[in-house]
N, C-alpha and C positions, 0 to 999 in steps of 0.2 A: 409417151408422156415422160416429159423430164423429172426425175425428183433432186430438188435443191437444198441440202441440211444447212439449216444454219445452229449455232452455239452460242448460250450464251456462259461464260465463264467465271465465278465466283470462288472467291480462295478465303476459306477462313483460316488464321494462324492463329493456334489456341498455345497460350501460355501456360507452365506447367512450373510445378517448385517442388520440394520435399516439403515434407510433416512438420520442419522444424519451423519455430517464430507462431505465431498465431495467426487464424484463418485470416483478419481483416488484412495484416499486413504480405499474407501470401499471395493471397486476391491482387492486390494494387502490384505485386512484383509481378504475378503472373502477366498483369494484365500492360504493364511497362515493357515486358519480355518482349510478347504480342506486338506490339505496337513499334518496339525499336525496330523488329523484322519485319513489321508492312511499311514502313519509313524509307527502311532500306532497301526493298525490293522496290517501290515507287523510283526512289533516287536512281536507282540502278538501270531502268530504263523502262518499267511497266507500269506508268503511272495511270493509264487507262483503266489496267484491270480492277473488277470492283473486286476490295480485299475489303477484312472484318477483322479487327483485332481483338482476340476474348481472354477474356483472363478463366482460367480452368482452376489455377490454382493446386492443391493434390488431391482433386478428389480422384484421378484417372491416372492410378501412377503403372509403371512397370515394373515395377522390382517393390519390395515387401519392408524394404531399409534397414537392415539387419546390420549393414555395415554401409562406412562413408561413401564406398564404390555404390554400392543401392543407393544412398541417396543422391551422387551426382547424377543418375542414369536417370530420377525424375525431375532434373531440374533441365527441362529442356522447352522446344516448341513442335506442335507436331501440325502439319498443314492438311488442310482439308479441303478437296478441292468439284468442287459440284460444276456440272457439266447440263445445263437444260437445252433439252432439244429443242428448239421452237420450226422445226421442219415443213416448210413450204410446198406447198405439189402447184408448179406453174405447168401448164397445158398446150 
């Protein structure tokens, strides 16, 4: 019995900022961030893939911001990439 995987592939780009400016206006950068990078990655040659642009904002930082280096290190995008099995058993 043959078994056939197939995949289906989902990429979320979550946008990220530092602490500084206020939440509403971190939100809409995060979520600009996100969004320039599923933009780009369409353009670039994978317009099929279903992508999700989120704006994160800093609630999910990596560094504690203690100094400027801490804060450019949360102003980033970090991708997330979900892999569902939908696995077929042909006979």
């Amino acid at each position: 019995m043959a078994h056939t995987v197939h995949y289906s592939v989902a990429l979320d780009v979550l946008g990220h900022t530092d602490r500084s400016g206020s939440v509403e206006e971190n939100l809409k950068l995060a979520q600009r961030r996100a969004e320039y990078v599923v933009s780009t990655i369409r353009t670039e040659g994978l317009p099929a893939l279903k992508m999700t642009a989120i704006g994160a904002g800093w609630r999910q930082p990596v560094s504690n911001e203690m100094t400027e280096e801490d804060r450019a290190f949360n102003r980033r995008i970090s991708p997330k990439v979900t892999l569902t099995d939908t696995a077929e058993v042909k006979g």
